[in-house]
C-alpha positions as a printed Julia matrix, in Angstrom:
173×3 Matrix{Float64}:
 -27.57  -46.05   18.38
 -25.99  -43.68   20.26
 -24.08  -40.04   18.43
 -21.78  -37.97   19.77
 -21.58  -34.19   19.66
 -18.25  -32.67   18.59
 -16.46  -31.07   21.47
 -14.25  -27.74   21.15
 -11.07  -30.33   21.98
 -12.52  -32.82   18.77
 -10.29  -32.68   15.53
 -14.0   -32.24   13.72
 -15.4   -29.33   15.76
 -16.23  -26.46   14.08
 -16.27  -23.27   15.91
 -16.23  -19.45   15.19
 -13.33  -18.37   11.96
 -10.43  -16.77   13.41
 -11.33  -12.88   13.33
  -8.84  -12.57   10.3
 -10.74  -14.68    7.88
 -13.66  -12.62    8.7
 -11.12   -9.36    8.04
 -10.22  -10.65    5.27
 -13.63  -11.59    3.52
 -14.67   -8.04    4.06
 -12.12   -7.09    1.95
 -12.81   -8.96   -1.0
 -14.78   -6.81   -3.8
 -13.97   -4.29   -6.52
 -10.9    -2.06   -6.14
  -9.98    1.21   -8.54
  -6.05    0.96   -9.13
  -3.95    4.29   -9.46
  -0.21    4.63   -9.84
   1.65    6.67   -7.44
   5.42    7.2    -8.88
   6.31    3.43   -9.88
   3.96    1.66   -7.83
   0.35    0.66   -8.21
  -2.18    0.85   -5.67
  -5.57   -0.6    -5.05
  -8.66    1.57   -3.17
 -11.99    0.2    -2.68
 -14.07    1.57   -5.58
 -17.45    1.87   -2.94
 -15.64    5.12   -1.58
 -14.79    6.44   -5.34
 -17.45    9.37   -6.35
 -16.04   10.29  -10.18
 -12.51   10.41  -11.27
 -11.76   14.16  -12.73
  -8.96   15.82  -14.73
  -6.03   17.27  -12.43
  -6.94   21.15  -11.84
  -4.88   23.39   -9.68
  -6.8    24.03   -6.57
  -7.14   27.43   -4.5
  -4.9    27.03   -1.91
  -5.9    27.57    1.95
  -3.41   29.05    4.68
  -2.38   27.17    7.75
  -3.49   23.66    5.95
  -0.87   20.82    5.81
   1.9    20.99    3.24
  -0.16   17.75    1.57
  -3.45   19.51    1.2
  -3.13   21.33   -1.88
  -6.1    23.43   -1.51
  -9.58   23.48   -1.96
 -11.97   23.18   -5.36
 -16.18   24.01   -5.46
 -17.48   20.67   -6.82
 -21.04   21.55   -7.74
 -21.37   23.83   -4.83
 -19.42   21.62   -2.37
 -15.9    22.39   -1.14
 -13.81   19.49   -1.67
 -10.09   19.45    0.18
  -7.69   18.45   -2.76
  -5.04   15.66   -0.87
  -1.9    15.14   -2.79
  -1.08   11.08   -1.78
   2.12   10.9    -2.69
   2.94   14.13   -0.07
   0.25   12.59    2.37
   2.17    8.84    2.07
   6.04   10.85    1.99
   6.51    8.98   -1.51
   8.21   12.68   -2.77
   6.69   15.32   -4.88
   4.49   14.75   -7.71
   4.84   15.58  -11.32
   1.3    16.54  -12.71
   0.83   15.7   -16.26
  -2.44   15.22  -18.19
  -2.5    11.45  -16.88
  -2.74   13.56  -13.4
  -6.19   12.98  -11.83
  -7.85   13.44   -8.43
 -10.49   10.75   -7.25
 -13.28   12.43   -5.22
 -14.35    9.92   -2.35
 -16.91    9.92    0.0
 -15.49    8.62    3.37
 -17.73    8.64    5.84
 -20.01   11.36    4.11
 -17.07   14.07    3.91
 -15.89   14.33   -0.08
 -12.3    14.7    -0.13
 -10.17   14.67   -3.95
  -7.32   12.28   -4.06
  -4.83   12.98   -6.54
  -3.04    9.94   -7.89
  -0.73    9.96  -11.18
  -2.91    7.83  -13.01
  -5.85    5.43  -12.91
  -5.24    1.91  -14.12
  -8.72   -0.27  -14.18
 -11.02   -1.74  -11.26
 -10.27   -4.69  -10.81
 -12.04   -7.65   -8.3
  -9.35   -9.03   -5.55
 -11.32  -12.42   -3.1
 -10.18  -12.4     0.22
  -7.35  -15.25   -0.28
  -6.06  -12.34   -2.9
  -4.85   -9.89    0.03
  -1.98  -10.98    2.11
  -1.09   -9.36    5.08
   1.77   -6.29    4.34
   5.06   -6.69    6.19
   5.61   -4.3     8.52
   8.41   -2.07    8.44
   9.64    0.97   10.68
   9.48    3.81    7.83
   7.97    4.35    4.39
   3.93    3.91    4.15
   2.58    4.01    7.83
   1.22    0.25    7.87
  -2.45    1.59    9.41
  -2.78    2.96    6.04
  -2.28   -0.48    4.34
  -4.75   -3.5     4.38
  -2.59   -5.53    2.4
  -0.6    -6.68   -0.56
  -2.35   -8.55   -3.99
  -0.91   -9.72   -6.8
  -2.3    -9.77  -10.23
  -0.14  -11.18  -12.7
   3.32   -9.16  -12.84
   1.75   -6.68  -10.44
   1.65   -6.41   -7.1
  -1.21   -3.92   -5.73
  -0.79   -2.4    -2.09
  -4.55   -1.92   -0.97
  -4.85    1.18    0.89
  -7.57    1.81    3.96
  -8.64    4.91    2.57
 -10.94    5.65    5.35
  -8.1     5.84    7.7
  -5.85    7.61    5.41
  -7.96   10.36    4.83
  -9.79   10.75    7.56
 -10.42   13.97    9.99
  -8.1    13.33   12.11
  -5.51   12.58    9.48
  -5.99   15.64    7.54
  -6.29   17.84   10.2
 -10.02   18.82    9.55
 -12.37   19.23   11.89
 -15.39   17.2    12.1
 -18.26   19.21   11.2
């Protein structure tokens, strides 16, 4: 009896996923959602430290107008990023649903403050479409995608990009 081995050109050959399947499955996983104005965003909750109370910050000179200073965090100085300045959504209203969330991205703590925290919530990879791109508005480097949960729709933010060095103007220490 003789078998045949599938050939790339075969209808049943199986080769390598396409690289955005595998771009997509590493996005599946738990995701803290925060409101910025009216819309609600997702973040990966790996990079979220602890979620504090909105305090005003002491403010540095010659930082970007979106860095709204700096607070001492158990002994570490943590830049305080306003995302709605940092993402040009307009200025923010802080109210006692005002929060920042301190992340760790890529072992530098930087606070994020957001309007409000919503829940975590877990989003599989066939969850996150890809975001249309557009020429103003959210730069699309900082978006992974779009989800929708029920009547919302979450935009899931790359964090790591977002607030990165080079994005905030630190230097790398």
């Amino acid at each position: 009896m003789e078998t045949s081995t599938p050939t790339p050109s075969s209808p049943c050959a199986t080769g390598p996923k396409p690289a955005v399947s595998d771009r997509q499955s590493a996005l599946a996983g738990q995701y803290l959602t925060l409101r910025l104005g009216d819309e609600s965003y997702a973040i990966d909750i790996m990079r979220v430290q602890e979620i504090r109370s909105y305090e005003q910050p002491t403010k540095m000179v010659n930082s970007p107008s979106f860095i709204k200073g700096v607070v001492n965090l158990r002994g570490v100085i943590v830049p305080i990023v306003d995302l709605r300045l940092k993402l040009h959504i307009g200025e923010a209203d802080y109210t006692e649903f005002t929060v920042v969330i301190i992340l760790n991205i890529h072992g530098t703590v930087v606070g994020a403050v957001a309007d409000a925290v919503s829940d975590v919530v877990t989003l599989s990879a066939d969850m996150i479409k890809v975001a249309p791109q557009f020429d103003s508005g959210i730069e699309a480097r900082f978006v992974l995608g779009l989800a929708h949960l029920a009547e919302r729709t979450l935009i899931v933010m790359d964090m790591e990009t977002l607030l990165s060095h080079a994005e905030l103007g630190i230097s790398a220490k």
